[in-house]
FIMAR-486408 format. One record per residue (C-alpha): x, y, z; chain. Coordinates in Angstrom, 3 decimals, always signed. Layout:
TIVEX,X,Y,Z,A
...
***
This chain:
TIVEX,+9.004,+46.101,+28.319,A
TIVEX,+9.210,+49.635,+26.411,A
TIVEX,+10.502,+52.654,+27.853,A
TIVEX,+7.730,+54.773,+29.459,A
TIVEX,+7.537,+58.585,+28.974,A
TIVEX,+6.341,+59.564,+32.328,A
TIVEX,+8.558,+62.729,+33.845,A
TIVEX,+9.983,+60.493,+36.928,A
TIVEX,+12.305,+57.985,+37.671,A
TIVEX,+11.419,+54.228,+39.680,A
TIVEX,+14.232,+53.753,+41.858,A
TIVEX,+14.612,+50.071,+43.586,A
TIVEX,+16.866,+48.398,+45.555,A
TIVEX,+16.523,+44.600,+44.744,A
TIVEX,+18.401,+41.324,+46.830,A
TIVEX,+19.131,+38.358,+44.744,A
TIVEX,+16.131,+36.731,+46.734,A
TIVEX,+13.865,+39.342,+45.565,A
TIVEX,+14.387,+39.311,+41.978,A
TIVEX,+11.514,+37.488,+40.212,A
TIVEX,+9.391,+39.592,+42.811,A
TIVEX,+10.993,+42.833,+41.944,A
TIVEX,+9.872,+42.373,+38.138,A
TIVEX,+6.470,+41.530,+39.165,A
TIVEX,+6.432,+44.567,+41.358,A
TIVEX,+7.635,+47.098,+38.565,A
TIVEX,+6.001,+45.385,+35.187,A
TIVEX,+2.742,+45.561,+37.680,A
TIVEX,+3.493,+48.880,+38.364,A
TIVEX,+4.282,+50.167,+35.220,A
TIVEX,+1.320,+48.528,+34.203,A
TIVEX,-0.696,+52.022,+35.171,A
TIVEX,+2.513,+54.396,+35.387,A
TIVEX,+5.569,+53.546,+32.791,A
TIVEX,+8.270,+55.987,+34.016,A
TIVEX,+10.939,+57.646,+31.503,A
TIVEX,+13.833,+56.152,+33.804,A
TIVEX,+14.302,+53.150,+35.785,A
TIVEX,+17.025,+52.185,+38.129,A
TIVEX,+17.840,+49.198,+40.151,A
TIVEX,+20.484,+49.561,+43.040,A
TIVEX,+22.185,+46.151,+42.919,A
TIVEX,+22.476,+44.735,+46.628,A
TIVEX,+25.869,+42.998,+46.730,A
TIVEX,+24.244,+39.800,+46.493,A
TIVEX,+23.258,+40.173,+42.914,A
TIVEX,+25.468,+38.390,+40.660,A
TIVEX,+25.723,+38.008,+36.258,A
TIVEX,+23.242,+36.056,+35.919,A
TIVEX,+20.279,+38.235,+38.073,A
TIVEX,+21.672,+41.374,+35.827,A
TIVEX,+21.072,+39.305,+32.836,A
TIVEX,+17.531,+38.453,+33.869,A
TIVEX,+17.147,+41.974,+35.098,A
TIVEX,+18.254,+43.397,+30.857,A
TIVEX,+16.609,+40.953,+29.462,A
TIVEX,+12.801,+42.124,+31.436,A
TIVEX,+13.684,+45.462,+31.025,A
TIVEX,+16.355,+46.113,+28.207,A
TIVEX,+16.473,+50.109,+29.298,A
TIVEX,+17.063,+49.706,+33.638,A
TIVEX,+20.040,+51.445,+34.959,A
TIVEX,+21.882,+48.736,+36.906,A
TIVEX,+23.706,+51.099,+40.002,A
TIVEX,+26.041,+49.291,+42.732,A
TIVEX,+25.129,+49.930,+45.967,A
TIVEX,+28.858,+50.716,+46.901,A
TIVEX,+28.610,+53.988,+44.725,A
TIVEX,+25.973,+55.464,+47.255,A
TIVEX,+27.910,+55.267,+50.776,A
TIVEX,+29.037,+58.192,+52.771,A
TIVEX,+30.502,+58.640,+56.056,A
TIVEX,+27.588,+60.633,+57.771,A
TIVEX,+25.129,+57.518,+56.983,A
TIVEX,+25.393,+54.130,+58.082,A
TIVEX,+26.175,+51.216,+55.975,A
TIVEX,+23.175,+48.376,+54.641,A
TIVEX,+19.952,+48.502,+55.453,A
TIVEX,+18.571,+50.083,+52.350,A
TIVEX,+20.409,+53.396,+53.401,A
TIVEX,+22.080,+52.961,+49.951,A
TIVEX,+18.613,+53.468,+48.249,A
TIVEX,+17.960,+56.769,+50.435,A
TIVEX,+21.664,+58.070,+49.265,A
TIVEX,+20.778,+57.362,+45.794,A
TIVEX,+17.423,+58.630,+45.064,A
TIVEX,+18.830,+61.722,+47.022,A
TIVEX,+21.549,+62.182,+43.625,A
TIVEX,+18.788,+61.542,+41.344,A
TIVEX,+16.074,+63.533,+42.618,A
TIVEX,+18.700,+66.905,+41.835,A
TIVEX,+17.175,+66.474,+38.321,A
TIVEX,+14.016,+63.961,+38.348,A
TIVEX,+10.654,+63.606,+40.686,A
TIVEX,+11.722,+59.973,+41.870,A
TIVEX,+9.614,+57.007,+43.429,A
TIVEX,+10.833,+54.598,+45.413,A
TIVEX,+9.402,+50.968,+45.121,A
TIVEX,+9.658,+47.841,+46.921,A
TIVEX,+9.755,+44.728,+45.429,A
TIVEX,+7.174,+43.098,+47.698,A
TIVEX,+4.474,+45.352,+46.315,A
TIVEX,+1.582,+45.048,+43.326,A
TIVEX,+0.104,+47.568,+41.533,A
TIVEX,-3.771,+46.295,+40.266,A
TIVEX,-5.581,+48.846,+39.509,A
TIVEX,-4.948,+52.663,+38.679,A
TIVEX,-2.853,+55.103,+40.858,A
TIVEX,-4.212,+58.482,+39.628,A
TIVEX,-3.505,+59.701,+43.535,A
TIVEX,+0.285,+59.012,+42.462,A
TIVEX,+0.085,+60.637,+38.642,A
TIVEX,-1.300,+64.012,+40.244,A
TIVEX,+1.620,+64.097,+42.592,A
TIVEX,+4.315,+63.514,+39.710,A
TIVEX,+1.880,+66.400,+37.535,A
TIVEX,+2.241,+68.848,+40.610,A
TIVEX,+5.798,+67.970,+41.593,A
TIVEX,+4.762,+66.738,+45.096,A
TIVEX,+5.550,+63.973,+47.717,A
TIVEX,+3.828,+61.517,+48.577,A
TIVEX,+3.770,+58.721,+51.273,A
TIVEX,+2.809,+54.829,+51.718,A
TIVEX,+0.091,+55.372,+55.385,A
TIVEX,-0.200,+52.770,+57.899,A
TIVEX,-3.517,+53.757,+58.918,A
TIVEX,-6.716,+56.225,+57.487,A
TIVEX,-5.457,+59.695,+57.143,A
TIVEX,-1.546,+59.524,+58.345,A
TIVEX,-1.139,+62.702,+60.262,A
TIVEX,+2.200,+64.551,+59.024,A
TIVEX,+3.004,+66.039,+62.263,A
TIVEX,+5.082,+68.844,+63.743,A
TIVEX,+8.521,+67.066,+65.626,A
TIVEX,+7.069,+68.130,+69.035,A
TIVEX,+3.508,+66.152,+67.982,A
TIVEX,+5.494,+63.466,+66.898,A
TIVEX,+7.368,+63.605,+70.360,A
TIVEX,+4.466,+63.298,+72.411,A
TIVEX,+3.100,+60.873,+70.499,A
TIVEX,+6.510,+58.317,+70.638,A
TIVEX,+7.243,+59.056,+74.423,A
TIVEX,+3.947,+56.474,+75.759,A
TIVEX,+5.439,+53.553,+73.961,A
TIVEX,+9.520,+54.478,+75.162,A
TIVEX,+10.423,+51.555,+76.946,A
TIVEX,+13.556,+49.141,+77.279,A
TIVEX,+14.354,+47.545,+73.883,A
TIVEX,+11.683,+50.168,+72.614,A
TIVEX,+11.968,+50.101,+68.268,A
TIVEX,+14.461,+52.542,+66.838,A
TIVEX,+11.485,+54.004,+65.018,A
TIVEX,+9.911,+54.762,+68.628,A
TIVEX,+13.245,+55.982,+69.496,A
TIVEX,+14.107,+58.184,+66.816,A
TIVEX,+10.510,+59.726,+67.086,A
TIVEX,+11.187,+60.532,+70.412,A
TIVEX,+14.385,+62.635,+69.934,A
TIVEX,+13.992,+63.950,+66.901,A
TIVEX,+12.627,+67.165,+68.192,A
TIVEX,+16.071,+67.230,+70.711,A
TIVEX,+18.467,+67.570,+67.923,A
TIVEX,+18.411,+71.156,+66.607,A
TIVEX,+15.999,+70.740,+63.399,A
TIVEX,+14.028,+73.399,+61.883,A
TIVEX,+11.336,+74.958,+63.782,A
TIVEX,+9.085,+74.180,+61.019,A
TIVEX,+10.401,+70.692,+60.112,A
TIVEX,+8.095,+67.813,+60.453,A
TIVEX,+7.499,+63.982,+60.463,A
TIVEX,+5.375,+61.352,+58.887,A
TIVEX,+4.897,+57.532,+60.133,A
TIVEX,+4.921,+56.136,+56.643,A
TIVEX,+6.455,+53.384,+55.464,A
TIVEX,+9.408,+53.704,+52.816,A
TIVEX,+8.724,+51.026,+50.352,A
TIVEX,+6.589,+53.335,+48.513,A
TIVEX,+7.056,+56.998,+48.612,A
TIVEX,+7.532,+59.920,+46.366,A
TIVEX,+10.601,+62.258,+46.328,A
TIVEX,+10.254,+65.834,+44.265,A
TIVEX,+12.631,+67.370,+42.555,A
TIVEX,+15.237,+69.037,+44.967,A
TIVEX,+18.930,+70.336,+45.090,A
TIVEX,+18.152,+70.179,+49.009,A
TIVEX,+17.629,+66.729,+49.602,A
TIVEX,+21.219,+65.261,+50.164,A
TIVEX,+22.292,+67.764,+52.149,A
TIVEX,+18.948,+67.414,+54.383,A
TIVEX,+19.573,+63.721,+54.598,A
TIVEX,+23.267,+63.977,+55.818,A
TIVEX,+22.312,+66.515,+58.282,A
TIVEX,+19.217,+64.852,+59.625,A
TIVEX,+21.851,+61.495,+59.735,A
TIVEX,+24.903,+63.414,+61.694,A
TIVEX,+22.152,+65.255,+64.180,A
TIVEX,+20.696,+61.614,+64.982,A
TIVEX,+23.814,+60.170,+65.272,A
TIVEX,+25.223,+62.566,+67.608,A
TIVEX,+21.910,+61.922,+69.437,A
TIVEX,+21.457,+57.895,+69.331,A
TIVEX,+25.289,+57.109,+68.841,A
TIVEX,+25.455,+53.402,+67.739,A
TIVEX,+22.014,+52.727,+67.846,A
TIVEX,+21.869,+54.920,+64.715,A
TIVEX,+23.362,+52.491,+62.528,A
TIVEX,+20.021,+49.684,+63.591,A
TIVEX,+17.784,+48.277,+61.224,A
TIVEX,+14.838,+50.632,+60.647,A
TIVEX,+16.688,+54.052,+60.344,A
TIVEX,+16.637,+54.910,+57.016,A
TIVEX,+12.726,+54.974,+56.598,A
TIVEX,+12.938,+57.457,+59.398,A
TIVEX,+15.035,+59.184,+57.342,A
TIVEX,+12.910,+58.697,+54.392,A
TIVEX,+9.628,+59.883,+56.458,A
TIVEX,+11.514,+63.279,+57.868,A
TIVEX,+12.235,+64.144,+54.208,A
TIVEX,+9.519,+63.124,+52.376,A
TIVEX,+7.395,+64.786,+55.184,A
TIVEX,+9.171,+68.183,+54.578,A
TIVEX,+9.206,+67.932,+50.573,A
TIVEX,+7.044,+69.948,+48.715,A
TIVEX,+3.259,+69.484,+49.039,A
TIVEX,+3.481,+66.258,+50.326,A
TIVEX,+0.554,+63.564,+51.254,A
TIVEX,-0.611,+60.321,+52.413,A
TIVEX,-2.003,+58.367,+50.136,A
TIVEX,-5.574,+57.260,+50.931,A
TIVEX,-5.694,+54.000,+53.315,A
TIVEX,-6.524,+51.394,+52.291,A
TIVEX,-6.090,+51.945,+48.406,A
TIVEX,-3.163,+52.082,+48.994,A
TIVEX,-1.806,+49.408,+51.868,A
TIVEX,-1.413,+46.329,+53.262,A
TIVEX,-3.010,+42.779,+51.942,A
TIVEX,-4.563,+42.158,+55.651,A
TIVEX,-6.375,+45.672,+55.624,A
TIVEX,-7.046,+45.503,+51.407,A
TIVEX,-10.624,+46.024,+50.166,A
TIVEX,-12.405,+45.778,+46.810,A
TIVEX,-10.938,+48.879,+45.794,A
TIVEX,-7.274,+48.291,+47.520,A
TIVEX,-5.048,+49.252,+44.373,A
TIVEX,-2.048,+49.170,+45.812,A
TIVEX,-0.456,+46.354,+48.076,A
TIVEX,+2.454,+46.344,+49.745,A
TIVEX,+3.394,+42.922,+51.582,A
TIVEX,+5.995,+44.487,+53.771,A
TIVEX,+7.642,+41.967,+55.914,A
TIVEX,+6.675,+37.917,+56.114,A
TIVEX,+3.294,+39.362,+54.571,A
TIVEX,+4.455,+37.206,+51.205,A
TIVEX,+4.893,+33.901,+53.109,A
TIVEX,+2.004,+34.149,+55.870,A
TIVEX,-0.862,+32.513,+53.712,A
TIVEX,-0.905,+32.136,+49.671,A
TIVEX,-2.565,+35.879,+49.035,A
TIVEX,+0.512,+37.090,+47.249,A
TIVEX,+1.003,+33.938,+45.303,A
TIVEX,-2.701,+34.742,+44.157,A
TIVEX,-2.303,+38.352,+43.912,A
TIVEX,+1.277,+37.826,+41.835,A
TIVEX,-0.794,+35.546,+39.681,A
TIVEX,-3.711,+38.086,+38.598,A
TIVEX,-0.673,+40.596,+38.331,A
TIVEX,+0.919,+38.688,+35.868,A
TIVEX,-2.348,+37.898,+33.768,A
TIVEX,-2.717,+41.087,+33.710,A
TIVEX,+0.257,+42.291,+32.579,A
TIVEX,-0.063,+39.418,+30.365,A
TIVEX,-2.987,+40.607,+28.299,A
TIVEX,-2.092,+44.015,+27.834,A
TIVEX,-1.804,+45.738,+24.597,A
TIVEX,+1.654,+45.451,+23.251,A
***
């Protein structure tokens, strides 16, 4: 695959187990939108012989260890690496963030206009994802607070309790496909965001699920930022004719054979595109 020319940078972090996924995801991907720089954040579980496979697919990725992207205001695994990452490169670059269970089949142009006008953009759950002011999202979080209640739920709720902007706001989007402008603000924004909810939520900070709150609170308060339309751009259970965009977040690959199917007119397509 060539270098693209595209003004951004596709940022990934990719498991062993995810490999052959993760190069359907990005050939897919830049299928439609071929990117100027690409770099994969290696999870600790990738070893030679995935970087080989990784060079030899794409002879120009930036291979990154996720031990260089650790701080001591974040926690430690669960993708919070990523976050800390695309935070250095977006000082210089518009970055996306992509999973490697997703599949780009047709064109994005909703994406292209955001990279064109330097704004964010974020993966919806449902039509229209609101992008709300904290004390919206707070009363919209505190009917489902209840023991064992997700840290997403959680965070939602007390977000508004921890000394924030006035202005500052939220989106529920999902992280596995979102994009970051330009900023020299974002780091710092993350770190403080991370030490206010800590101080807040204490251990239950460092769960599973905290870093695409993170991810929402700053992609909601980049510049110009959007939902993309649902569902274009979503899930295979909610897809229609015109679904461009899938994301199988979770068992979504393994629940039925739609992303063995959907993989498989990926790669034809990919297949018979001009070289």
């Amino acid at each position: 695959m060539q270098r693209g020319d595209l003004p951004f940078t596709l940022l990934s972090m990719v498991h062993q187990r995810d490999v052959h996924s993760y190069l359907v995801a990005v050939k897919s991907f830049t299928h439609f939108l071929n990117p100027s720089r690409i770099v994969v954040v290696c999870d600790p579980s990738i070893d030679e012989n995935d970087r080989a496979v990784l060079k030899h697919h794409l002879p120009h990725v930036i291979l990154r260890e996720a031990h260089e992207f650790t701080h001591a205001d974040i926690p430690r695994g669960g993708t919070w690496e990523r976050l800390f990452a695309i935070s250095g490169y977006a000082l210089d670059s518009y970055v996306i963030q992509l999973d490697a269970d997703t599949l780009t089949m047709q064109p994005i142009p909703e994406v292209l206009q955001a990279i064109q006008a330097g704004a964010g953009f974020v993966l919806g759950e449902i039509p229209d994802t609101p992008i709300r002011p904290l004390d919206a999202v707070r009363a919209h979080a505190l009917p489902k607070m209840k023991p064992g209640a997700h840290i997403q739920t959680l965070s939602e709720a007390e977000m508004a309790n921890v000394g924030l902007p006035g202005d500052a706001r939220y989106v529920r989007g999902c992280s596995g496909f979102t994009g970051f402008p330009p900023s020299t603000t974002m780091r710092d924004n993350l770190l403080d965001f991370s030490r206010r909810m800590t101080g807040k939520l204490g251990e239950d900070w460092k769960r599973w699920g905290t870093e695409q709150v993170t991810s929402n609170y700053l992609v909601a308060n980049a510049f110009a930022t959007k939902s993309l339309p649902f569902p274009k751009y979503g899930t295979p259970d909610c897809a229609t004719a015109e679904t461009a965009f899938f994301h199988f977040i979770g068992p979504m690959r393994f629940i039925n054979n739609k992303y063995k199917t959907t993989s498989r007119q990926a790669i034809h397509l990919i297949s018979n595109a001009p070289a």
